[in-house]
TILUM-504846 format. One line per field, with one value per residue: z, x, y of N, C-alpha, C in turn. Coordinates in steps of 0.001 Angstrom, whole numbers, plus 500000, padded with zeros to 6 digits. Layout:
<recs>
n_w	Z_...
n_u	X_...
n_v	Y_...
ca_w	Z_...
ca_u	X_...
ca_v	Y_...
c_w	Z_...
c_u	X_...
c_v	Y_...
</recs>
This chain:
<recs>
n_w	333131_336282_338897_340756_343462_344166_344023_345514_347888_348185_348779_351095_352426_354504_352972_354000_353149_353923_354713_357372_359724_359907_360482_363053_363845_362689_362814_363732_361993_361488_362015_363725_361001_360014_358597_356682_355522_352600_350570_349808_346388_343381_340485_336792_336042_334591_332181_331470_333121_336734_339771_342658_343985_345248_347448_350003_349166_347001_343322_341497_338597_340640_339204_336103_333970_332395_334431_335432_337602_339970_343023_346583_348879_352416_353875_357124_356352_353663_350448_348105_344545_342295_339234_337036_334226_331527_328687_328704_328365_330005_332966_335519_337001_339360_341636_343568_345861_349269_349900_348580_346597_345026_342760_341602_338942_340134_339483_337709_337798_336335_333745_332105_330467_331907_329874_327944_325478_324925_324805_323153_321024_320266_322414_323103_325511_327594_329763_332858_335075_337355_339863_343296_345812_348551_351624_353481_356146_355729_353105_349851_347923_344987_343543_340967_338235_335747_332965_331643_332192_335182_338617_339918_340775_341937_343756_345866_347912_347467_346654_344256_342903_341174_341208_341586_339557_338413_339596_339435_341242_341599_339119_336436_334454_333791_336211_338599_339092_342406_345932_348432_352253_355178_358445_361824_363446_361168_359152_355954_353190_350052_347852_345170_342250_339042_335997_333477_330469_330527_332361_332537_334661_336707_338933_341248_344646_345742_348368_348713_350941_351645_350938_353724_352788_350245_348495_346820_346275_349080_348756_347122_347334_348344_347767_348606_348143_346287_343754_341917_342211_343484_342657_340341_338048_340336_341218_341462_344152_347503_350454_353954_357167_360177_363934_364219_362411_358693_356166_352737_350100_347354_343738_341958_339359_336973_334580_333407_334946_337702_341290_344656_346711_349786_351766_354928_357663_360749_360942_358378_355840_356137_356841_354737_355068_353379_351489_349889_349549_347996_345096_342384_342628_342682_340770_338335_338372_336731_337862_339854_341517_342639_343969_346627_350213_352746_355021_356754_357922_360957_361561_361811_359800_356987_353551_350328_347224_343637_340453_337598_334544_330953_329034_325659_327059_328744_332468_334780_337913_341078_344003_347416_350725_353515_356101_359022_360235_362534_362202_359688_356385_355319_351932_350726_350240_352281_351638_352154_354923_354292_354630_352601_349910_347472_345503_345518_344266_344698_347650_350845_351510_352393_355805_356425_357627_356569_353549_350129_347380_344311_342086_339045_337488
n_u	360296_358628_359940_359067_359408_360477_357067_355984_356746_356029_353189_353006_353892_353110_354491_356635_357742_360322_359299_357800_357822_359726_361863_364138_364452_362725_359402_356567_353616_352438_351481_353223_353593_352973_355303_357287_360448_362266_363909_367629_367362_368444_369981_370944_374035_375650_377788_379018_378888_379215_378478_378886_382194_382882_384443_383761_383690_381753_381475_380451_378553_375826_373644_374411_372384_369715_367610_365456_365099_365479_363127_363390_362269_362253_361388_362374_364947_364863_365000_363098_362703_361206_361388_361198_359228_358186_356526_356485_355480_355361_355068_356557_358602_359480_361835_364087_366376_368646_370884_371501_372861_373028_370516_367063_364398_361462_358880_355905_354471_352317_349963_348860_348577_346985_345168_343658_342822_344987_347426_347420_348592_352395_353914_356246_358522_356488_354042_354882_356004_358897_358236_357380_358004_356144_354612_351720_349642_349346_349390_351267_352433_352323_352938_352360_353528_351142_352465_350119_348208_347638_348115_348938_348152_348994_348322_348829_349367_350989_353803_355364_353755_350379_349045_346549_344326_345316_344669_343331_344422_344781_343803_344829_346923_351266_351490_354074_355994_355450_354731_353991_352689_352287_351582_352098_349202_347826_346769_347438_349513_350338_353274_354625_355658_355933_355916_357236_356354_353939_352087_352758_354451_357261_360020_358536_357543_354631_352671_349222_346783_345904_343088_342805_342982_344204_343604_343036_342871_342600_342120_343022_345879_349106_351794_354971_357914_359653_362280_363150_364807_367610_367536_366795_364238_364014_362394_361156_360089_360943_359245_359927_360001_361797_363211_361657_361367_359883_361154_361886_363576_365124_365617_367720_368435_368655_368878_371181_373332_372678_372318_371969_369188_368062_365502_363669_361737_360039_357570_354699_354063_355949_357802_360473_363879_366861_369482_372280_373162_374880_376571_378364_380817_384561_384723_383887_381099_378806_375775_374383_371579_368399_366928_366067_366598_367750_367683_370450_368943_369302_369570_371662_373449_373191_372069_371928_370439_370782_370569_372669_372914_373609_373017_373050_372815_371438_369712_372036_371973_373238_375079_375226_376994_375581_375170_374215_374490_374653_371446_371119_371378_374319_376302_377322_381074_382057_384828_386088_384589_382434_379541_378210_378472_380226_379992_381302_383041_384128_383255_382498_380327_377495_376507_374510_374716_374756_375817_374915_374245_375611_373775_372900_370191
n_v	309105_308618_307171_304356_303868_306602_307331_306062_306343_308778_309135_307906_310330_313591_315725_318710_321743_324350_327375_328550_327264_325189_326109_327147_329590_331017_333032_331265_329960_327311_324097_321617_319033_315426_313698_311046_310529_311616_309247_309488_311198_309259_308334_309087_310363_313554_313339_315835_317935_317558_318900_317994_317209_315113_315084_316294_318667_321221_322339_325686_326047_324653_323187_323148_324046_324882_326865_328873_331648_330467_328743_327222_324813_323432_320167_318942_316832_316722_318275_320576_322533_324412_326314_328757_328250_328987_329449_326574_323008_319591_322244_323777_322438_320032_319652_317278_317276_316287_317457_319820_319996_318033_317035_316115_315056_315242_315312_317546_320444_321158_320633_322054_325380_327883_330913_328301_328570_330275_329802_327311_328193_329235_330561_332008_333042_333978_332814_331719_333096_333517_331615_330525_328447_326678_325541_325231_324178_321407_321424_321880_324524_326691_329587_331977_334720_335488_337342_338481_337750_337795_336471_333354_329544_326732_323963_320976_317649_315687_316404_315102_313762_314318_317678_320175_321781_324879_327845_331322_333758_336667_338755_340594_342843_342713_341735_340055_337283_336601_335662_334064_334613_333450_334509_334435_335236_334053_335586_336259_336698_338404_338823_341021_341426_343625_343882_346171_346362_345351_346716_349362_350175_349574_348232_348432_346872_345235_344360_342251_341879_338060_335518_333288_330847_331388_331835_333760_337315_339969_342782_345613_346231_347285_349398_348637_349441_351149_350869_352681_354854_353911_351117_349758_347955_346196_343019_339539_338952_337300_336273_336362_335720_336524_336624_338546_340489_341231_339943_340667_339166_340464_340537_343419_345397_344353_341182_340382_342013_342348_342184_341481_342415_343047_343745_344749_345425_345787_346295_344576_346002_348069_351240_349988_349086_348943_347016_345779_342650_340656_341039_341204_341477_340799_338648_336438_335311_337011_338865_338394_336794_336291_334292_331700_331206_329166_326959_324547_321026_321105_324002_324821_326018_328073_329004_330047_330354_330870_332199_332349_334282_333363_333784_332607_329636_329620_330341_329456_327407_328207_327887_329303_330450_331326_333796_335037_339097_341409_340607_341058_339382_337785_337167_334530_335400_337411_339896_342065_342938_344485_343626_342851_340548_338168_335871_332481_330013_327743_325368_324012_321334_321919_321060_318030_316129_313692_312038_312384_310310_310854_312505_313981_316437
ca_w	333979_338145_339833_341649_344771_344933_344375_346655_349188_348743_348670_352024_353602_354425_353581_354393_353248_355019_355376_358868_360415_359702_360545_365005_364109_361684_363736_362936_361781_360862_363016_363519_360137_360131_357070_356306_354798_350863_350610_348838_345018_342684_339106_336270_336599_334010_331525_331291_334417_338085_341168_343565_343896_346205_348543_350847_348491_345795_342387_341464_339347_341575_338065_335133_332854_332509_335910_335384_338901_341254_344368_347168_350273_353137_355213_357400_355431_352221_349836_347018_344502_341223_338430_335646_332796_331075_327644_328527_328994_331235_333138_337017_337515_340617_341916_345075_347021_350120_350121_347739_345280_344302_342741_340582_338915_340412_338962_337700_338964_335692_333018_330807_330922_331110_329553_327399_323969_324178_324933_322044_320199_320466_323377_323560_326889_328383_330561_334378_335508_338772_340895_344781_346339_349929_352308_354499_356836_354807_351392_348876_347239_343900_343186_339781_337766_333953_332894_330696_332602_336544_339358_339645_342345_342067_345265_346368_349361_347032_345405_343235_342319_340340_341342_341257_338606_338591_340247_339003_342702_341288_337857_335684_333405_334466_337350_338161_340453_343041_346531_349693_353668_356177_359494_363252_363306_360549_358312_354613_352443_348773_347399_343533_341139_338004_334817_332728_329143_330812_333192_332354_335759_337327_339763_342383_345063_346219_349240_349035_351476_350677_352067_354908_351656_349328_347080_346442_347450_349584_348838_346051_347244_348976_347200_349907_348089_345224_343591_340654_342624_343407_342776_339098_337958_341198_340634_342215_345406_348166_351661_355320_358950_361059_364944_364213_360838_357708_354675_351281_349831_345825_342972_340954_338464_335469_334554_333455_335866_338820_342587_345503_347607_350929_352521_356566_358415_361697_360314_357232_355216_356304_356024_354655_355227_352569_351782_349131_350024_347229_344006_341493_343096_341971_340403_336513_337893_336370_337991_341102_341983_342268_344649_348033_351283_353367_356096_357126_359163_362492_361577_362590_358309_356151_352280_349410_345757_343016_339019_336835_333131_330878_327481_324455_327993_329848_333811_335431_339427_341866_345629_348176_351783_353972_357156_359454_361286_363116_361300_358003_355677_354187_351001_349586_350764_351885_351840_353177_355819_354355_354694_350754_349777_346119_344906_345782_343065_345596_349067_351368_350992_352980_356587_356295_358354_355776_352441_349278_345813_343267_340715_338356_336892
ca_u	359231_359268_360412_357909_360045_359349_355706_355345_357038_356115_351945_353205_354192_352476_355850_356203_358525_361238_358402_358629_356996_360627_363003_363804_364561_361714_358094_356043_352342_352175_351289_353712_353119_353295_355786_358062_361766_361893_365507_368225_367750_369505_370058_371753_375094_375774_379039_379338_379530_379173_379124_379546_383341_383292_385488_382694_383142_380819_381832_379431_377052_375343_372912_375098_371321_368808_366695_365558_364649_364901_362861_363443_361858_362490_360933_363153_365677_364514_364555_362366_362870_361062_361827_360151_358790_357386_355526_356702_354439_354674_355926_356719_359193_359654_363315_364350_367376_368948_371865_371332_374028_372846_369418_366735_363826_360728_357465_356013_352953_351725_350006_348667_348633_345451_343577_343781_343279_345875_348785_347137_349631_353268_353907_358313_358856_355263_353376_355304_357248_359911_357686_357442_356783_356066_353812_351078_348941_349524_349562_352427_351400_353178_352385_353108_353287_351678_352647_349399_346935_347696_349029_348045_348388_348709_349030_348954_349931_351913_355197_355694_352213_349387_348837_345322_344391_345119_343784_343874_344526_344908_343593_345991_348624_351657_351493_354490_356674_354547_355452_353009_353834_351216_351850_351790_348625_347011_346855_347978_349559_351168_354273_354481_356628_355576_356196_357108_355986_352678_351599_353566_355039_357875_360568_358171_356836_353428_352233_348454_346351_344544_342143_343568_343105_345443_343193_342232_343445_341274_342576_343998_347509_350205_353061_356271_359021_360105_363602_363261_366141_368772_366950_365995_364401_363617_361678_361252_360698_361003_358993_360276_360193_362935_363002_360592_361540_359353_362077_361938_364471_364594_366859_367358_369656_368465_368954_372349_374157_372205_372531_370691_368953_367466_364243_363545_360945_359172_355671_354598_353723_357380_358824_361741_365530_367457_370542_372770_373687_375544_376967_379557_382532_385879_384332_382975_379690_377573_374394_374466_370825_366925_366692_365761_367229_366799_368928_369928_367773_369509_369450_372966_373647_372130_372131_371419_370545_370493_370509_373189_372628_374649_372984_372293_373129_370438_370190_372346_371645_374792_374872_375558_376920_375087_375383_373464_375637_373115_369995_371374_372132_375298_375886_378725_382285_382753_386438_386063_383777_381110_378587_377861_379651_380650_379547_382121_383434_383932_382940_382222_379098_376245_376164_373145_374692_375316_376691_374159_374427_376076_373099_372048_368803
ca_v	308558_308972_305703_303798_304247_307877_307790_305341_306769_310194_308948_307916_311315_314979_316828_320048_323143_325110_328308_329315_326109_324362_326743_327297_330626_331972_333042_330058_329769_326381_323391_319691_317668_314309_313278_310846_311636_311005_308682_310782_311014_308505_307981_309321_311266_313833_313264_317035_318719_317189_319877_317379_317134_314192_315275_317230_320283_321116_323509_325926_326005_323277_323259_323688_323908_326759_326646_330326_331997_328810_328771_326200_324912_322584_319759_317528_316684_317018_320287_320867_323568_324730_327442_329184_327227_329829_328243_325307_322105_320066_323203_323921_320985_320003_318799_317091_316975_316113_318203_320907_319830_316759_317337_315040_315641_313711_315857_318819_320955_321918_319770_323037_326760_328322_330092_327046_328715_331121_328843_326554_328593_329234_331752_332052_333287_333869_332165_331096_334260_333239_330768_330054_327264_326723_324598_325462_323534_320237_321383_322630_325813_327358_330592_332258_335782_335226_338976_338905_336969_337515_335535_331887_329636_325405_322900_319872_317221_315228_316975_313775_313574_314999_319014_320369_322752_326008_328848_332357_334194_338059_338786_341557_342541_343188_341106_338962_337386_336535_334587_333906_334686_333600_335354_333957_335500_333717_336491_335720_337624_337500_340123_340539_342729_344435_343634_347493_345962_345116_347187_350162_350780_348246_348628_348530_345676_345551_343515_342032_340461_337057_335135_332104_330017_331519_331623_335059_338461_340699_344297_346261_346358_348527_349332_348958_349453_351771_350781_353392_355490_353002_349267_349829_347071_345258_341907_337867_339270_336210_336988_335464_336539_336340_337143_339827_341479_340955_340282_340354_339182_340756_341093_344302_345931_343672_339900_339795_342721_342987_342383_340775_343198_342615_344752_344564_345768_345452_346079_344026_347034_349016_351202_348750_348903_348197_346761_344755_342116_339956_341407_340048_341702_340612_337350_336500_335284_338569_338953_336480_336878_336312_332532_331677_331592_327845_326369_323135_320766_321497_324809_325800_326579_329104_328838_330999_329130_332111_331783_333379_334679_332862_334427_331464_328735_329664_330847_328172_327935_328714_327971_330316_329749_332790_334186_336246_339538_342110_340327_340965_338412_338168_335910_334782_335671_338780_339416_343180_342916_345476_343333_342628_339074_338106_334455_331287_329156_325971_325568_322745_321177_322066_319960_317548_315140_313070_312296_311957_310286_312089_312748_315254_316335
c_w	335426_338323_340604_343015_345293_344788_345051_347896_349765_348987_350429_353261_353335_354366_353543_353980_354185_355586_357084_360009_360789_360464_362571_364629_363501_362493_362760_363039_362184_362754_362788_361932_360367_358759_357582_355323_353497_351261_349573_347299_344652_341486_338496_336647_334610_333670_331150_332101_335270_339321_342195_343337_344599_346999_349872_350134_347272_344979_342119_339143_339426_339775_336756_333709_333055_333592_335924_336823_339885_342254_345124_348714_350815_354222_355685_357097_353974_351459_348784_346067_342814_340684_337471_334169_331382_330159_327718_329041_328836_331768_334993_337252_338755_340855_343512_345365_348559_350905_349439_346989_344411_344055_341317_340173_339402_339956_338409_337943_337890_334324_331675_331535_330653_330734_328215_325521_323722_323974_323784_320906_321146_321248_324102_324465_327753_329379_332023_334514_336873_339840_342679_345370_347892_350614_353262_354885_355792_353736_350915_348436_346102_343293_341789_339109_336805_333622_332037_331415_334340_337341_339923_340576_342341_343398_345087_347900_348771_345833_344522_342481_341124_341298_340997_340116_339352_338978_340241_340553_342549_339575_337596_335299_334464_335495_337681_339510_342024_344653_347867_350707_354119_357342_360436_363463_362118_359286_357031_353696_351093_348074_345990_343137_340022_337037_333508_331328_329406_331290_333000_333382_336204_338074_340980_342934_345679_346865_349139_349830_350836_351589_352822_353450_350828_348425_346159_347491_347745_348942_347441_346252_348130_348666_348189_349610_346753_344929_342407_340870_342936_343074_341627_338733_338994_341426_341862_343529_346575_349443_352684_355846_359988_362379_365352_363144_360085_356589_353798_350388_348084_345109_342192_340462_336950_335661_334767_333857_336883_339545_343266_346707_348724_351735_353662_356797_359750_361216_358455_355763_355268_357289_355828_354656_354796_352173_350994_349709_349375_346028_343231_342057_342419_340948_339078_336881_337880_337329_338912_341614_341971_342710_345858_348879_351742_354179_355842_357968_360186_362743_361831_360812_357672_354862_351049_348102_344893_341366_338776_334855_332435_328814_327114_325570_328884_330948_334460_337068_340188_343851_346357_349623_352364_355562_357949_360756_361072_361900_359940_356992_354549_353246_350502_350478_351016_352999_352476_354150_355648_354825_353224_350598_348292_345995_345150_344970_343621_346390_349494_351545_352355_354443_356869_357626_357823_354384_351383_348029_345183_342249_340455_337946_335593
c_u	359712_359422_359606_358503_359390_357824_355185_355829_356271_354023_352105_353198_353219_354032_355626_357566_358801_360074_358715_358812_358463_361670_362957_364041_363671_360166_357324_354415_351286_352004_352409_352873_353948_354239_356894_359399_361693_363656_366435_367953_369074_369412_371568_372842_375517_377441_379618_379553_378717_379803_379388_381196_384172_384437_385147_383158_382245_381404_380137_379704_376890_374671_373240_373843_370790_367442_366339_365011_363937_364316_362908_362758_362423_361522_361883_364173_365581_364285_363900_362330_361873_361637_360852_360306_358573_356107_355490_355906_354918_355840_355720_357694_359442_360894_363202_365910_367531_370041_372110_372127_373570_371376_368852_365485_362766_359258_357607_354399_352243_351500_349900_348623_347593_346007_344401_344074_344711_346780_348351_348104_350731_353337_355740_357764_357810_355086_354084_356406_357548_358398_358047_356983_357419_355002_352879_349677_348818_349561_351090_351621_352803_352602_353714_352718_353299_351276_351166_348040_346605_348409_347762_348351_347495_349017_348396_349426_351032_352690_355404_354580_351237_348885_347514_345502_344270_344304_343994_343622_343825_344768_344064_346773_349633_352006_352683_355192_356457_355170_354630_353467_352586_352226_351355_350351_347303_346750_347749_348251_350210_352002_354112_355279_355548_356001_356068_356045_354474_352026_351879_354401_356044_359003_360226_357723_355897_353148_350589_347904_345470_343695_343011_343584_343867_344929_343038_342972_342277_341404_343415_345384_348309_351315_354367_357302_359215_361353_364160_364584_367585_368642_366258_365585_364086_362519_361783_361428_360153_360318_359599_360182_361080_363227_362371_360346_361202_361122_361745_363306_364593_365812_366561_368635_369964_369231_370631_373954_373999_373122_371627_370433_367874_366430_364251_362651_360479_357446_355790_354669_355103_356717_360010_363093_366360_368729_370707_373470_374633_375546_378154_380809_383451_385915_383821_381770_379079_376285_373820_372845_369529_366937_365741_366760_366588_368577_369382_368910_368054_369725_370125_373749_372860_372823_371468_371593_369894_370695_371798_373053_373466_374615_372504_372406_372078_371000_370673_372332_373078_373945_375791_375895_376143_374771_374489_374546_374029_371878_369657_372081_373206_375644_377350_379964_382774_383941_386992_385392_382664_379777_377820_378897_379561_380407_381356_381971_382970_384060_382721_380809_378045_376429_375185_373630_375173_375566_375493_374768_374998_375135_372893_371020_369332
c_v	308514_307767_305639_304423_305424_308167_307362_305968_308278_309933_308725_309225_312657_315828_317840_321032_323455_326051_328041_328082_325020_324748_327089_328977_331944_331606_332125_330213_328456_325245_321763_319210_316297_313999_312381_311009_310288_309582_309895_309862_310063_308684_308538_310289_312113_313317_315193_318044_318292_318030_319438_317230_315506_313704_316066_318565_320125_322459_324221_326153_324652_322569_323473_323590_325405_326312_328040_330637_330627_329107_327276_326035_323665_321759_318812_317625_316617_318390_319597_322437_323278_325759_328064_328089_327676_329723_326856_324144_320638_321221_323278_322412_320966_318973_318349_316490_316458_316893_319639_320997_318967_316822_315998_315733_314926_314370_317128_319279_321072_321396_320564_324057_327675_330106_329162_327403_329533_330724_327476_326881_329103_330780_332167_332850_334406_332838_332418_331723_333491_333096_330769_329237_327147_326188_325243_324671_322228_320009_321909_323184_325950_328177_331512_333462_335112_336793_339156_338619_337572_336679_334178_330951_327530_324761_321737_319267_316117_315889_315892_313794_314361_316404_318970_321544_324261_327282_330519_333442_336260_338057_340249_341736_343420_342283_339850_338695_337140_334915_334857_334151_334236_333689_334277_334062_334661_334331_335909_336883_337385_339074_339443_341778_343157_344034_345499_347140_345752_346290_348629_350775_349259_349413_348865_346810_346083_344175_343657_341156_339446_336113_333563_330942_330353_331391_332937_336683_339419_342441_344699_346204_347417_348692_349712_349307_350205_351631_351844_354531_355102_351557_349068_348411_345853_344074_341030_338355_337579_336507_335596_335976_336111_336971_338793_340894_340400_341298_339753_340141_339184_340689_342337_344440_345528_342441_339722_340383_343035_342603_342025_341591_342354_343407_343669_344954_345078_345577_345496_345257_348436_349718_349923_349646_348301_347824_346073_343890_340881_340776_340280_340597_341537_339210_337249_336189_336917_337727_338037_336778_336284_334521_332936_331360_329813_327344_324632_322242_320908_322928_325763_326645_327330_328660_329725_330629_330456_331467_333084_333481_334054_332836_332695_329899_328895_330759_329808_328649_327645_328590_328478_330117_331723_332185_335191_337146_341046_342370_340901_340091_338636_337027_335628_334718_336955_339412_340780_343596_344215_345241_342928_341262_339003_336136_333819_330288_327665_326616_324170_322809_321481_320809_319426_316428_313895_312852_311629_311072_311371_311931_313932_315185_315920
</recs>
């Protein structure tokens, strides 16, 4: 059950996601919200593994559970991240931090999974393909690939709270993966992967526009990116804009050997410019990929929160320190200066400014 605390507090604020509106260095859409900051998470402390180290480093994984394809956003000082749920009900959980180590759980977006009869029966690993959530003009949005149904598309103004019902955005199989951008401009748009088993085509990403509501897409699609030559497999693609380049930031190579690739562009639509930018290197985590990207609040830190495969254990989530060297992000540690980094065991924790609770979900 949520603690009065946070529902009271959070009934209190308009928070708002990292999306561009947060960040001094990402072209911004969005307008000032008014919000108050959550307090840091408290409670229980796991007896089985604690990534805080409490010594200002943190071990990885931050998440030692199954968080399958985490996404995270930022307002303030506060992050917020969900994952895939898939059959699961209630499903879309919603976590909150302060530091990005120390995480709790305080809601979830998603009371059932429409359509209503089909999930009446047992659906193993259907429904809520790799989620995104992100804020615009005073709402939270969470947009979702169900490989059978389409992409779907819950919000709200309270993350703690009760979510509105679902909204089927893009109707088709196939369809997954799915993550919103609105533009300086106003313009809205939503990237999505493929699902092979569905659709019969994957390895590609396709950018649609939707209407300023996010409710609906206007256009068939434009497929930007083909990975079927070196990016087999390419999925959970992430969109941002950064001093003038559209990125996507994707994983490919499959769940439990890929790699975290990075697309660029100056026009939304490309061409893209691509680039790996985290692998497993010399390291046991397999398959370091498929998160988001989110700074600190003064904006002088970058961060990169990814899932790794871990078979009959789940995807446990891993945090990333990241860097930007000519407006390419590098992740990780990288110990030959290619520009590709390899996942970090321990690191020092994230600078928030200050020092959280040690809880787990």
């Amino acid at each position: 059950m949520l603690s009065k605390k946070y529902l009271t507090l959070s009934l209190l604020a308009l928070l708002a996601c990292q999306s561009e509106k947060t960040r001094t260095e990402i072209a911004s859409t969005e307008k000032t919200q008014a919000w108050v900051s959550l307090p840091a998470p408290t409670g229980e402390v796991s007896k089985v593994w604690v990534a805080d180290l409490g010594d200002g480093r943190y071990k990885n994984p931050i998440i030692n559970a199954d968080y399958s394809d985490p996404d995270v956003c930022r307002v303030g000082d506060d992050y917020f991240m969900t994952s895939s749920s898939f059959n699961v009900v209630p499903g879309l959980q919603v976590l909150h931090s302060k530091d990005l180590v120390n995480w709790k759980i305080i809601g979830y977006a998603l009371d059932r999974l429409p359509p209503f009869e089909h999930f009446s029966r047992p659906q193993h690993g259907n429904g809520v393909w790799a989620p995104a959530i992100r804020y615009h003009e005073g709402e939270f949005y969470i947009y979702w690939g169900d490989p059978d149904f389409g992409i779907y598309m819950v919000k709200t103004k309270n993350p703690a709270g009760q979510w509105e019902a679902p909204v089927l955005v893009k109707e088709g199989k196939g369809l997954i993966d799915s993550c919103p951008f609105w533009d300086e401009d106003g313009q809205a748009y939503l990237v999505h992967g493929w699902a092979g088993s569905r659709a019969g085509i994957k390895s590609v990403l396709t950018i649609n526009r939707m209407n300023p509501e996010g409710t609906k897409v206007l256009d068939e699609g434009v497929m930007v990116f083909d990975g079927h030559d070196a990016h087999p497999t390419v999925e959970g693609p992430k969109f941002y804009k950064r001093y003038g380049y559209y990125y996507i930031f994707a994983p490919a190579g499959g769940v439990s050997t890929g790699w975290q690739l990075v697309l660029r562009s100056k026009n939304i639509y490309g061409p893209y410019e691509e680039k790996i930018v985290l692998d497993q290197g010399k390291t046991s985590i397999n398959g370091p990929h498929q998160g988001a990207w989110i700074d600190t609040p003064d904006g002088k830190e970058h961060w990169f929160m990814h899932f790794q495969d871990v078979e009959a254990y789940g995807r446990i989530v891993h945090l990333q320190p990241m860097k930007w060297v000519n407006d390419w992000p590098v992740i990780g540690e990288d110990t030959d200066g290619d520009g590709k980094g390899q996942p970090v065991l321990v690191h020092q924790k994230p600078d928030v400014g200050k020092t959280s609770p040690v809880v787990t979900p």
